[in-house]
PDB file of N, CA, C and O in Angstrom, chain B, residues numbered from 101:
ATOM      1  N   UNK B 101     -55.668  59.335  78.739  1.00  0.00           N
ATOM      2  CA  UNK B 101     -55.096  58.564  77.654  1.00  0.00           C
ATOM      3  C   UNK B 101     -56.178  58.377  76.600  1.00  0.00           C
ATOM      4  O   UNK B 101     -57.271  57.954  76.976  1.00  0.00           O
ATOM      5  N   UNK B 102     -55.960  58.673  75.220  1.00  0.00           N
ATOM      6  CA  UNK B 102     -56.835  58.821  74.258  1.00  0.00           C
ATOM      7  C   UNK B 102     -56.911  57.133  73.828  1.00  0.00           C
ATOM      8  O   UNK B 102     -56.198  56.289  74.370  1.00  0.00           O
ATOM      9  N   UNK B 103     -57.796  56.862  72.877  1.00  0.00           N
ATOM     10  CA  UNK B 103     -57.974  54.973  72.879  1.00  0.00           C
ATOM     11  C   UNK B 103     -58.437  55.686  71.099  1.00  0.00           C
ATOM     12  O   UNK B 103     -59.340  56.450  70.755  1.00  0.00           O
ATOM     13  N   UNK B 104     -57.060  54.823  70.120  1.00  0.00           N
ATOM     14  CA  UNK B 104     -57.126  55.193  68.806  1.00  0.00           C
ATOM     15  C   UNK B 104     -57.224  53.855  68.091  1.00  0.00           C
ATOM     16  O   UNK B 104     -56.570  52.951  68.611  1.00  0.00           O
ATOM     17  N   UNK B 105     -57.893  53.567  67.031  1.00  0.00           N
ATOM     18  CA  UNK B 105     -58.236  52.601  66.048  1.00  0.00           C
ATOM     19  C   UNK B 105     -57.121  52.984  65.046  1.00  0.00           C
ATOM     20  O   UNK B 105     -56.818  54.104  64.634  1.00  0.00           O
ATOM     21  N   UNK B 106     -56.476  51.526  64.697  1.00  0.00           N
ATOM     22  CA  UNK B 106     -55.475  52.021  63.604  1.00  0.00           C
ATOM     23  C   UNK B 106     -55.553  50.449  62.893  1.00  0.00           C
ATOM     24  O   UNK B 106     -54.978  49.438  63.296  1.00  0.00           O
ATOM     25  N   UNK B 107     -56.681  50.626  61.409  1.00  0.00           N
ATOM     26  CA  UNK B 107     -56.519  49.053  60.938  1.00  0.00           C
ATOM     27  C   UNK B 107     -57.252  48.117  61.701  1.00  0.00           C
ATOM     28  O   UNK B 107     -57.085  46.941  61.378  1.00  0.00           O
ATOM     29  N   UNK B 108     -57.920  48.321  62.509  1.00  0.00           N
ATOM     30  CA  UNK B 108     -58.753  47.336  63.890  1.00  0.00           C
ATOM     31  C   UNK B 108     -58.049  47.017  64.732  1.00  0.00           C
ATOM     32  O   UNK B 108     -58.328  45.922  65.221  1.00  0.00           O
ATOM     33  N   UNK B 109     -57.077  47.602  65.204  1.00  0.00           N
ATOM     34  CA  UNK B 109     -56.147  47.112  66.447  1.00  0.00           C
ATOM     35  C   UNK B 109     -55.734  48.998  67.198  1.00  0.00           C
ATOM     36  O   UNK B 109     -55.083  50.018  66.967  1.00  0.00           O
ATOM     37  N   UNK B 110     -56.939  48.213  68.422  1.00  0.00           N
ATOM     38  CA  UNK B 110     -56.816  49.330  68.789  1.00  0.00           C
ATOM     39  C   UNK B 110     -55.371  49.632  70.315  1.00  0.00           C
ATOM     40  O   UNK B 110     -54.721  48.765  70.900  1.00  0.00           O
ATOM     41  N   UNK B 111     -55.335  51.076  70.497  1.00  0.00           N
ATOM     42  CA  UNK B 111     -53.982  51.533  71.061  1.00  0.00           C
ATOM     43  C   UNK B 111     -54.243  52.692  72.201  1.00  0.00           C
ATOM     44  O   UNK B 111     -55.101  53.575  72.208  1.00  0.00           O
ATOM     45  N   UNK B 112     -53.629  52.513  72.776  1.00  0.00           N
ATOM     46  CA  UNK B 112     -53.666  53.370  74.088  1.00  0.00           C
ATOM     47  C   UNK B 112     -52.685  54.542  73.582  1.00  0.00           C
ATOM     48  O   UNK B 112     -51.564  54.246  73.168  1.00  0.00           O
ATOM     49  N   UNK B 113     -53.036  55.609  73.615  1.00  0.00           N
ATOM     50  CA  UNK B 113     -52.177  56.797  73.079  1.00  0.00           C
ATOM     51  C   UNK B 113     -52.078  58.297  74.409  1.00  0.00           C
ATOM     52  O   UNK B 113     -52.834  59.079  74.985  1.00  0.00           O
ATOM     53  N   UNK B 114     -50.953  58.033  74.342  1.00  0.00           N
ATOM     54  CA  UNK B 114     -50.626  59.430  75.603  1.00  0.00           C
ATOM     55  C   UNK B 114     -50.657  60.856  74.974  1.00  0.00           C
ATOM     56  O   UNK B 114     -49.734  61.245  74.258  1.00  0.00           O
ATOM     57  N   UNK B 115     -51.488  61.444  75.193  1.00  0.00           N
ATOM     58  CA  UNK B 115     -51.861  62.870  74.975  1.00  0.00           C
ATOM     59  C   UNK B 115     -50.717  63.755  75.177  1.00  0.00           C
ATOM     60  O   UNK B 115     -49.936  63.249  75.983  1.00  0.00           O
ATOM     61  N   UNK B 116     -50.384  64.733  74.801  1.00  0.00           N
ATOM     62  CA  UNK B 116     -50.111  65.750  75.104  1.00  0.00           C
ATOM     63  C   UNK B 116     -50.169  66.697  76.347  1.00  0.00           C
ATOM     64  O   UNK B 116     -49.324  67.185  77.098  1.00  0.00           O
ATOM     65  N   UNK B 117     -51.596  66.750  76.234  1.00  0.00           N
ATOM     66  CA  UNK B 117     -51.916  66.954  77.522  1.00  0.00           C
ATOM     67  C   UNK B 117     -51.757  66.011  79.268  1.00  0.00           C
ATOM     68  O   UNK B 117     -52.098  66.335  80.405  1.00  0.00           O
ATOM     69  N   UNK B 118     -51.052  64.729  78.677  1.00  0.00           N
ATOM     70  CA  UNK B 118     -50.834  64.008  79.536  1.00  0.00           C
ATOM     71  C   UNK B 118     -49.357  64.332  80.025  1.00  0.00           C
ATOM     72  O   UNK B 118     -48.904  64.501  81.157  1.00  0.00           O
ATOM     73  N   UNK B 119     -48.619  64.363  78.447  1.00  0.00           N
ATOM     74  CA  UNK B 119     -47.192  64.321  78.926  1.00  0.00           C
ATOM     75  C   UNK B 119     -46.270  65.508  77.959  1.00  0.00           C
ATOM     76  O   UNK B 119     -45.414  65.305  77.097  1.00  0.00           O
ATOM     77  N   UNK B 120     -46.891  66.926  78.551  1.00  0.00           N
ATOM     78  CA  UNK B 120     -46.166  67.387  78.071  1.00  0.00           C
ATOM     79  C   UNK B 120     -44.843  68.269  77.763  1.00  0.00           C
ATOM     80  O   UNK B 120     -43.964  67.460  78.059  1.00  0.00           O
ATOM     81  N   UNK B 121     -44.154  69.486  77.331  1.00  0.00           N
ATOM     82  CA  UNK B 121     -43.077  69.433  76.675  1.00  0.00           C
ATOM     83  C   UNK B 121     -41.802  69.109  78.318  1.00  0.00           C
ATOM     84  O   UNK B 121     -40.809  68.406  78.502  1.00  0.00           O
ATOM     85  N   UNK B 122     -42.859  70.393  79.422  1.00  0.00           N
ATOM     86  CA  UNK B 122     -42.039  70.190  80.571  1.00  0.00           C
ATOM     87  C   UNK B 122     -41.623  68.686  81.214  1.00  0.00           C
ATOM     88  O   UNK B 122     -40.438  68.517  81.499  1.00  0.00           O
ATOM     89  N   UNK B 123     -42.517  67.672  81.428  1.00  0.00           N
ATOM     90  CA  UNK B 123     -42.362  66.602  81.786  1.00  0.00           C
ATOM     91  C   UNK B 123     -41.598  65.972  81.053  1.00  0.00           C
ATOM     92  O   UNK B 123     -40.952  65.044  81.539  1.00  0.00           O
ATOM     93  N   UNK B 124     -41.483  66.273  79.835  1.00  0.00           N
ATOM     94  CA  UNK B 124     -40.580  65.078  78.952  1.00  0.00           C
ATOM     95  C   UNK B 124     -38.931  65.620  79.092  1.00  0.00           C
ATOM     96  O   UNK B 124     -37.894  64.971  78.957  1.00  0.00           O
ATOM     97  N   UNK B 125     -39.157  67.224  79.451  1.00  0.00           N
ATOM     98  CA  UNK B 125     -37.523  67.319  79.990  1.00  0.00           C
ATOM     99  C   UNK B 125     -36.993  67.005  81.003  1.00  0.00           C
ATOM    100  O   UNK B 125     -35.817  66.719  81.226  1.00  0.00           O
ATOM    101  N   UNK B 126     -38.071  67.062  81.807  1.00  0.00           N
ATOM    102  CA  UNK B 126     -37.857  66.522  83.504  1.00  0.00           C
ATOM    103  C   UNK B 126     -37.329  65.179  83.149  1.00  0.00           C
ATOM    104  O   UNK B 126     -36.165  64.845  83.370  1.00  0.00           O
ATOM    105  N   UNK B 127     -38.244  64.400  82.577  1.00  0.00           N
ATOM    106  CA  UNK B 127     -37.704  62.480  82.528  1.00  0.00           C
ATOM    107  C   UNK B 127     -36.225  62.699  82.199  1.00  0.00           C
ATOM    108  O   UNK B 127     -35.281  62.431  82.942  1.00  0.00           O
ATOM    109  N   UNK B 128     -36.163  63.292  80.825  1.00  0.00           N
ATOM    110  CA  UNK B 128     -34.924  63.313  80.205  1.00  0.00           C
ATOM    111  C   UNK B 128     -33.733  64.157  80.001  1.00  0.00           C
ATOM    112  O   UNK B 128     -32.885  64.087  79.111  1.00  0.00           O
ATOM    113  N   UNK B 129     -33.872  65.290  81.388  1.00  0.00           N
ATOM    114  CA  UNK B 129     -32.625  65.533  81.650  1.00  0.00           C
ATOM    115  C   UNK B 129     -31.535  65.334  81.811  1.00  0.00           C
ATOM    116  O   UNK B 129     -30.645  66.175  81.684  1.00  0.00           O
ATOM    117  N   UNK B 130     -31.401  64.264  82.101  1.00  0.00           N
ATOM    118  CA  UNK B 130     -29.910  63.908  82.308  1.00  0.00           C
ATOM    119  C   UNK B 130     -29.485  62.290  81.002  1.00  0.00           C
ATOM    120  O   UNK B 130     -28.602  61.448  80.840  1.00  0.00           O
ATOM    121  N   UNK B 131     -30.428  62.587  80.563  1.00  0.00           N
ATOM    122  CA  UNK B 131     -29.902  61.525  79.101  1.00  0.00           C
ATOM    123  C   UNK B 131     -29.808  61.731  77.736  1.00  0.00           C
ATOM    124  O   UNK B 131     -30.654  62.438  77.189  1.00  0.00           O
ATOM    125  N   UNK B 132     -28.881  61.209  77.079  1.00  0.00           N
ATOM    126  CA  UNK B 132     -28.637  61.560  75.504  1.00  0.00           C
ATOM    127  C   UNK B 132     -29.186  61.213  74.902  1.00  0.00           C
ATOM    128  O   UNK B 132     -29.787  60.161  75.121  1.00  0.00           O
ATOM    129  N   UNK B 133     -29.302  61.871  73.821  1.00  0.00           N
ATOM    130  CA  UNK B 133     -30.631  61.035  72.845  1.00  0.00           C
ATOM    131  C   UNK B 133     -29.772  61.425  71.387  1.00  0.00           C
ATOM    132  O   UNK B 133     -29.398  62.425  70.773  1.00  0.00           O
ATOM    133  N   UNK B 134     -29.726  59.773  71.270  1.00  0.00           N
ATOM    134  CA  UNK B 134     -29.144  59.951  69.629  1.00  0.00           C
ATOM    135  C   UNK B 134     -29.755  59.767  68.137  1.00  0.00           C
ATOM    136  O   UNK B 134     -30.645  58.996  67.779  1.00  0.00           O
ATOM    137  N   UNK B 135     -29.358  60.271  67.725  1.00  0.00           N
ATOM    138  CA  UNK B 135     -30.312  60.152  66.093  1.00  0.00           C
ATOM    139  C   UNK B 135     -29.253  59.544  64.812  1.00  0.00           C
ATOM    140  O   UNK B 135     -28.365  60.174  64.237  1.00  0.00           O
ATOM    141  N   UNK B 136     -29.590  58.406  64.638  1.00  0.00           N
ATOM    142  CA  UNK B 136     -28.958  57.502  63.897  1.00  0.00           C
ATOM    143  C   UNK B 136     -29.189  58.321  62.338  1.00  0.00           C
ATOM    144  O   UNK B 136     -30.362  58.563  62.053  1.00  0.00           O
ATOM    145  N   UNK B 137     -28.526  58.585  61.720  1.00  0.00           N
ATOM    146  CA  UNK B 137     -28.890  59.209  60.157  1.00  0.00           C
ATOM    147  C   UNK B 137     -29.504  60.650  60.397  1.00  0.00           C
ATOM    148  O   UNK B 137     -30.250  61.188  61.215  1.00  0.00           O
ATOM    149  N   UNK B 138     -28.637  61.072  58.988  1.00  0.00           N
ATOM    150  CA  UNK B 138     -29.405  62.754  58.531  1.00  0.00           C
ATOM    151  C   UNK B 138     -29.668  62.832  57.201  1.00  0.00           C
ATOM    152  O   UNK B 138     -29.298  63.630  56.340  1.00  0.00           O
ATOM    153  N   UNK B 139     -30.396  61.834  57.174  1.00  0.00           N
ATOM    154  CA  UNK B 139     -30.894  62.166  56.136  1.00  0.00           C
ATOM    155  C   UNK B 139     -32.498  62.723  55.624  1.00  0.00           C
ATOM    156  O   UNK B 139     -32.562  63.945  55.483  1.00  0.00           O
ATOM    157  N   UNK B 140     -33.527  62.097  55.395  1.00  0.00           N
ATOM    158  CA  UNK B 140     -34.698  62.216  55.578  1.00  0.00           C
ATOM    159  C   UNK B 140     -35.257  63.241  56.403  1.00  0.00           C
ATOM    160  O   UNK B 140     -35.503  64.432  56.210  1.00  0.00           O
ATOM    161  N   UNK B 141     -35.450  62.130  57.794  1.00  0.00           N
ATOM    162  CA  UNK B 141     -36.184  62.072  58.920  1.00  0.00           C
ATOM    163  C   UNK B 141     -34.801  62.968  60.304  1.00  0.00           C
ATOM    164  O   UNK B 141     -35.052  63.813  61.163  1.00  0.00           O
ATOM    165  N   UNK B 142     -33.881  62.515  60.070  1.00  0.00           N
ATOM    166  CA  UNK B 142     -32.903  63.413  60.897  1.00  0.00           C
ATOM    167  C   UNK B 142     -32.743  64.789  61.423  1.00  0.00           C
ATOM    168  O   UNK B 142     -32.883  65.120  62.600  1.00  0.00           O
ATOM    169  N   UNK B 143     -32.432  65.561  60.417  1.00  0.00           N
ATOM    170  CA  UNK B 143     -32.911  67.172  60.414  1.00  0.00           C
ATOM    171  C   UNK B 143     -33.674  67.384  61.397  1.00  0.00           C
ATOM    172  O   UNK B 143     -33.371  67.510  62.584  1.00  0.00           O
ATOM    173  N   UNK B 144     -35.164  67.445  60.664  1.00  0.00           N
ATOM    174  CA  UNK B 144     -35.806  67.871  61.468  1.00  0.00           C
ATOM    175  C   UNK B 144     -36.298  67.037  62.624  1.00  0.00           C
ATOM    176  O   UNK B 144     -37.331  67.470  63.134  1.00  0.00           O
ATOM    177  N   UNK B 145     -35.686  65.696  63.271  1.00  0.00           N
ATOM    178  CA  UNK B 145     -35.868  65.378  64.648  1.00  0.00           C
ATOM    179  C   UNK B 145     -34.934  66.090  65.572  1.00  0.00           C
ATOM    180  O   UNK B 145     -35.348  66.789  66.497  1.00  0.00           O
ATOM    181  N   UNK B 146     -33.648  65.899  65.304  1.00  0.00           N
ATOM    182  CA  UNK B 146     -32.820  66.028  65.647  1.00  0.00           C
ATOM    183  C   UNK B 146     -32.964  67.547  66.104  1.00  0.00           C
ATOM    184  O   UNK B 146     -33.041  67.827  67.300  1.00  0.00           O
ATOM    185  N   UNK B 147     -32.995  68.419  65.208  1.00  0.00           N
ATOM    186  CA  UNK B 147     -33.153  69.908  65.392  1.00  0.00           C
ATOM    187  C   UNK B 147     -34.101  70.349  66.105  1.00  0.00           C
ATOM    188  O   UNK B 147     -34.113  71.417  66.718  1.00  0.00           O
ATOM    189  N   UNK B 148     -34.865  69.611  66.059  1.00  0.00           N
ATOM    190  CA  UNK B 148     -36.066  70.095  67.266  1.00  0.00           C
ATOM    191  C   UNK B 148     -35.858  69.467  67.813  1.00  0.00           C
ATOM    192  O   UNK B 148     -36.869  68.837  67.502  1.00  0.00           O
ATOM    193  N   UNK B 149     -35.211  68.578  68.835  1.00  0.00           N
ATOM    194  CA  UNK B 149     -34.852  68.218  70.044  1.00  0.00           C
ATOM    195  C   UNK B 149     -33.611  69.181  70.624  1.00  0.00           C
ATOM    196  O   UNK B 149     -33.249  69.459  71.767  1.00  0.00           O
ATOM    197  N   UNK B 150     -33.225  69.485  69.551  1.00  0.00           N
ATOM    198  CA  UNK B 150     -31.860  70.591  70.413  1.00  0.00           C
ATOM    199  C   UNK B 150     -32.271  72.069  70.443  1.00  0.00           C
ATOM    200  O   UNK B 150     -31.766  72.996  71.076  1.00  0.00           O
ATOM    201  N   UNK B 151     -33.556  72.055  69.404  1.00  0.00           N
ATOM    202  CA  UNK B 151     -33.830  73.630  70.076  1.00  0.00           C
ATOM    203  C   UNK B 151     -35.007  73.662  71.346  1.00  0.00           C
ATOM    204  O   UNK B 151     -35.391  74.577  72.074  1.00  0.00           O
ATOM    205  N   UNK B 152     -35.288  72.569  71.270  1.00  0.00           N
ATOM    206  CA  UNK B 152     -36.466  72.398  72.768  1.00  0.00           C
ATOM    207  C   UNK B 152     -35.338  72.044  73.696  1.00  0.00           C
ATOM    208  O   UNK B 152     -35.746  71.092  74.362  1.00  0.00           O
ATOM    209  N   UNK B 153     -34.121  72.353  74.056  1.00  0.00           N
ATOM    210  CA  UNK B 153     -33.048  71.730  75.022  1.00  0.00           C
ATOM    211  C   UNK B 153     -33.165  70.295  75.249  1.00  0.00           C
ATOM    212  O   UNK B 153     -33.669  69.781  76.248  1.00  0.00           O
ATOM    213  N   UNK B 154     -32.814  69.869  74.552  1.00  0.00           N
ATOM    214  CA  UNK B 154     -32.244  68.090  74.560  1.00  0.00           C
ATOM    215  C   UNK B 154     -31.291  67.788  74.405  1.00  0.00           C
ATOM    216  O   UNK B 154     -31.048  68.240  73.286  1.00  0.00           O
ATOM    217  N   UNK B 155     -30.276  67.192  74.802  1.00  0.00           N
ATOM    218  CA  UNK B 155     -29.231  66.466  74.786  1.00  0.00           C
ATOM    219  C   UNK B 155     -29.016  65.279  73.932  1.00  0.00           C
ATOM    220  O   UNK B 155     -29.014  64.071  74.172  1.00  0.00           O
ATOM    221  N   UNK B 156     -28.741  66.351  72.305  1.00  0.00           N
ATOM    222  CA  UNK B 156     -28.977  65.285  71.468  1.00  0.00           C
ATOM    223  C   UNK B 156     -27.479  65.300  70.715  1.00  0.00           C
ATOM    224  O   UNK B 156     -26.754  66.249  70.417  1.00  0.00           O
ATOM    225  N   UNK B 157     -27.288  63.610  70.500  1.00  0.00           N
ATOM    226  CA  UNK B 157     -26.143  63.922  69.126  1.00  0.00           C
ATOM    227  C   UNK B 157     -26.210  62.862  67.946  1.00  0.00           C
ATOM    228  O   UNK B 157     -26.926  61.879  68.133  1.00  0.00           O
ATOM    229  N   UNK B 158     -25.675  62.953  67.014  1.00  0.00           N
ATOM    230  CA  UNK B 158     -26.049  62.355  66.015  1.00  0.00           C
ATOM    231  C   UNK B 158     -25.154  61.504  65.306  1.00  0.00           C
ATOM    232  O   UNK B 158     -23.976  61.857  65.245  1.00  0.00           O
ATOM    233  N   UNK B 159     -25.466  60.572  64.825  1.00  0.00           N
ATOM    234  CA  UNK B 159     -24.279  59.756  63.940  1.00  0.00           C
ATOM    235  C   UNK B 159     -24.886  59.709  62.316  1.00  0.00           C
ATOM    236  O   UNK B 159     -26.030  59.529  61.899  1.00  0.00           O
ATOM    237  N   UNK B 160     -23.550  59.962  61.588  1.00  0.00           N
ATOM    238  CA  UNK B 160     -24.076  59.618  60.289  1.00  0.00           C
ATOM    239  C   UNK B 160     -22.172  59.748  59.794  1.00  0.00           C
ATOM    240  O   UNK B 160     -21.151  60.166  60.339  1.00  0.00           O
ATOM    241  N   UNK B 161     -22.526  59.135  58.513  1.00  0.00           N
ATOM    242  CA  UNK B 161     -21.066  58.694  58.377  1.00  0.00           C
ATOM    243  C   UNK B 161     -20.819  59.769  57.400  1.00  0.00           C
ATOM    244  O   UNK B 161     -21.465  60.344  56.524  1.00  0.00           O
ATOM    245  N   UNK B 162     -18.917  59.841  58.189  1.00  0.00           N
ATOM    246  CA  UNK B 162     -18.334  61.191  57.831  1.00  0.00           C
ATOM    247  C   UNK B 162     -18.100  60.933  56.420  1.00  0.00           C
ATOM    248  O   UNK B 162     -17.955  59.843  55.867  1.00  0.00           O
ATOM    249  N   UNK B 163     -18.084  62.420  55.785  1.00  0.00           N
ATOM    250  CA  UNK B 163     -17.903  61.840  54.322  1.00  0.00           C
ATOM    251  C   UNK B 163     -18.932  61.768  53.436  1.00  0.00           C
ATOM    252  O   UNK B 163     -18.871  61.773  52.207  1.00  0.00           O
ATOM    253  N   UNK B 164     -19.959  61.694  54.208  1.00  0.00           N
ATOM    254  CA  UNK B 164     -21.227  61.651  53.077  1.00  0.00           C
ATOM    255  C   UNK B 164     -22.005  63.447  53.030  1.00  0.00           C
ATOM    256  O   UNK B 164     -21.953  64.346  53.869  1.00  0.00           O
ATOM    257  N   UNK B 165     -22.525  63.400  51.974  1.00  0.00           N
ATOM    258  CA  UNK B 165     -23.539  64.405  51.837  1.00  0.00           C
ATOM    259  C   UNK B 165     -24.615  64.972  53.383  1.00  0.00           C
ATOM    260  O   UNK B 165     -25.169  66.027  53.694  1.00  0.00           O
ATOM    261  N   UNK B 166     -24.516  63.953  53.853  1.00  0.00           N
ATOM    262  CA  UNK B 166     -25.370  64.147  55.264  1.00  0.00           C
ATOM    263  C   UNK B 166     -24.370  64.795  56.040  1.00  0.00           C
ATOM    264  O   UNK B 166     -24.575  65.899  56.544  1.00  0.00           O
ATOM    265  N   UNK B 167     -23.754  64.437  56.112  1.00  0.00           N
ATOM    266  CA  UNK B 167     -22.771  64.858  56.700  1.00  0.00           C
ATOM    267  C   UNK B 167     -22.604  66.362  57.242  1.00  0.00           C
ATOM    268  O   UNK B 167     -22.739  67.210  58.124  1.00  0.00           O
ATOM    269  N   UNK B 168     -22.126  65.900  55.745  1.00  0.00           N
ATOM    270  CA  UNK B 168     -21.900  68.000  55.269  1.00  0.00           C
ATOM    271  C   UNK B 168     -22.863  68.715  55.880  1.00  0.00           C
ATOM    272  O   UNK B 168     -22.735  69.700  56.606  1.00  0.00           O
ATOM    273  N   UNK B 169     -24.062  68.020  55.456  1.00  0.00           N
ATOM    274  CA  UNK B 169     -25.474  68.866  55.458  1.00  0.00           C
ATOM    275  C   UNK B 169     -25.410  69.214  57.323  1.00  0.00           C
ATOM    276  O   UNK B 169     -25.433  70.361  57.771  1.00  0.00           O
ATOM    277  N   UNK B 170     -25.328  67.929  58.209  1.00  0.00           N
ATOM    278  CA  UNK B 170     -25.126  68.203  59.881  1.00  0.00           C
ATOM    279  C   UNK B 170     -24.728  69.135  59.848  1.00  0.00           C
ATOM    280  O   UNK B 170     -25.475  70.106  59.970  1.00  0.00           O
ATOM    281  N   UNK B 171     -23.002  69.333  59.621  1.00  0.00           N
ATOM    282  CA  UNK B 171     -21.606  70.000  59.984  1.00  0.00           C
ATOM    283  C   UNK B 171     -22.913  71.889  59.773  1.00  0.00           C
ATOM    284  O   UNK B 171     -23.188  72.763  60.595  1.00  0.00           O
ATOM    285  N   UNK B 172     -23.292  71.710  58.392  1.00  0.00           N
ATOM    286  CA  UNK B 172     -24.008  73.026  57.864  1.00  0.00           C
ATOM    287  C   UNK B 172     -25.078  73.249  59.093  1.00  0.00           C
ATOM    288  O   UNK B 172     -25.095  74.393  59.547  1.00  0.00           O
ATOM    289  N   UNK B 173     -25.793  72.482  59.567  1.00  0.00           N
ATOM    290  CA  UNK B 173     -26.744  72.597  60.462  1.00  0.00           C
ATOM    291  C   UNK B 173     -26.286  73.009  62.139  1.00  0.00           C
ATOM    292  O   UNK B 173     -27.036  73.284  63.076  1.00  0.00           O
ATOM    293  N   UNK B 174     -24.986  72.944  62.112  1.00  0.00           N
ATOM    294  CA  UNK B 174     -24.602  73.368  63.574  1.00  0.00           C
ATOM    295  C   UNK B 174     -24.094  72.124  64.072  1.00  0.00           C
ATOM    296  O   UNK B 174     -23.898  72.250  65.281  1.00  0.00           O
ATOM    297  N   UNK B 175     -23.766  70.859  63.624  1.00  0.00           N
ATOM    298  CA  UNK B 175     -23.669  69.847  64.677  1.00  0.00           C
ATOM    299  C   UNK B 175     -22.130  70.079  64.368  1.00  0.00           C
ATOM    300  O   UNK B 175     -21.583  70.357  63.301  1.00  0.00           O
ATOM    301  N   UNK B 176     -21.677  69.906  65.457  1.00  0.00           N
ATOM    302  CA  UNK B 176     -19.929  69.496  65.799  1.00  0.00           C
ATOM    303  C   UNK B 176     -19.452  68.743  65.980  1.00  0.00           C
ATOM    304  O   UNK B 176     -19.409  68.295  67.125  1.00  0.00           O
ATOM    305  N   UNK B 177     -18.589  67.962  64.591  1.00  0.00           N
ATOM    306  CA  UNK B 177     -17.582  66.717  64.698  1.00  0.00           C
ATOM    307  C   UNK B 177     -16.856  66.355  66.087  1.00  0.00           C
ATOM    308  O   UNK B 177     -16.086  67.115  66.674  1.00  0.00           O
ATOM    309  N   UNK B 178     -17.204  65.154  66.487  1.00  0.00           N
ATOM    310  CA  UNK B 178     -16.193  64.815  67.597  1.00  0.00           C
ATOM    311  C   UNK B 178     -17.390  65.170  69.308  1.00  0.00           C
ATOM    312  O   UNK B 178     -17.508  64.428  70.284  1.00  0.00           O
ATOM    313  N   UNK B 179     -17.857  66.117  69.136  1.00  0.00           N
ATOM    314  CA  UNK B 179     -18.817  66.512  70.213  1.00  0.00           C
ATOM    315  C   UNK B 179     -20.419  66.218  70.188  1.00  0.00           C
ATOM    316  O   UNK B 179     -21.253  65.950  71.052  1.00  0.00           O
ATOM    317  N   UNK B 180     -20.437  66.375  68.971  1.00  0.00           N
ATOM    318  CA  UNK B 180     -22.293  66.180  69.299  1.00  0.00           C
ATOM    319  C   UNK B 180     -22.617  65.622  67.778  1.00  0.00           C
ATOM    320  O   UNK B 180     -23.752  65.577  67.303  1.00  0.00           O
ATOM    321  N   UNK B 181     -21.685  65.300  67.255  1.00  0.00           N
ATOM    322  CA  UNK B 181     -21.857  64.248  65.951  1.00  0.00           C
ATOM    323  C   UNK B 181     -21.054  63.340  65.293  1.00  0.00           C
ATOM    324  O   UNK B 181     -20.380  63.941  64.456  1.00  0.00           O
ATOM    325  N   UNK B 182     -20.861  62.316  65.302  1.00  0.00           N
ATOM    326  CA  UNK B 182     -20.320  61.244  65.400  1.00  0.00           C
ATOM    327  C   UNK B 182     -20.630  60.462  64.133  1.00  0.00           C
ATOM    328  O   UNK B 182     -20.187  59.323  63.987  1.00  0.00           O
TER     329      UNK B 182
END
């Protein structure tokens, strides 16, 4: 575990090398992981959790520009975007 200064308050930080890509599928095989908004920050979380195999789906409200943009990105109304 790496020990990081951020502002003078320091933090215990888990490496990579501690926990990585295999172990984090092992934990989270069998759970969903949702991503609130597509806008910003969405995309590209979201998308790289489903191309590293994650069990991800997303909410953002139908109707908007984000939306669209999901539907364009592969996510499927009713199944894996909400």
């Amino acid at each position: 575990m790496a020990k990081l200064n951020f502002g003078g308050v320091e933090e215990n930080v888990i490496t990579r090398e501690e926990f990585p890509l295999a172990k984090a599928k092992e934990t989270l095989k069998d759970e969903t992981i949702a991503v609130l908004g597509y806008g910003v920050q969405g995309p590209g979380q979201s998308l790289n959790l489903r191309d590293n195999g994650f069990n991800v789906i997303v909410g953002q409200r139908k109707g908007s520009k984000s939306w669209d943009k999901a539907v364009e990105d592969g996510w499927v109304p009713g199944e894996n975007l909400f």
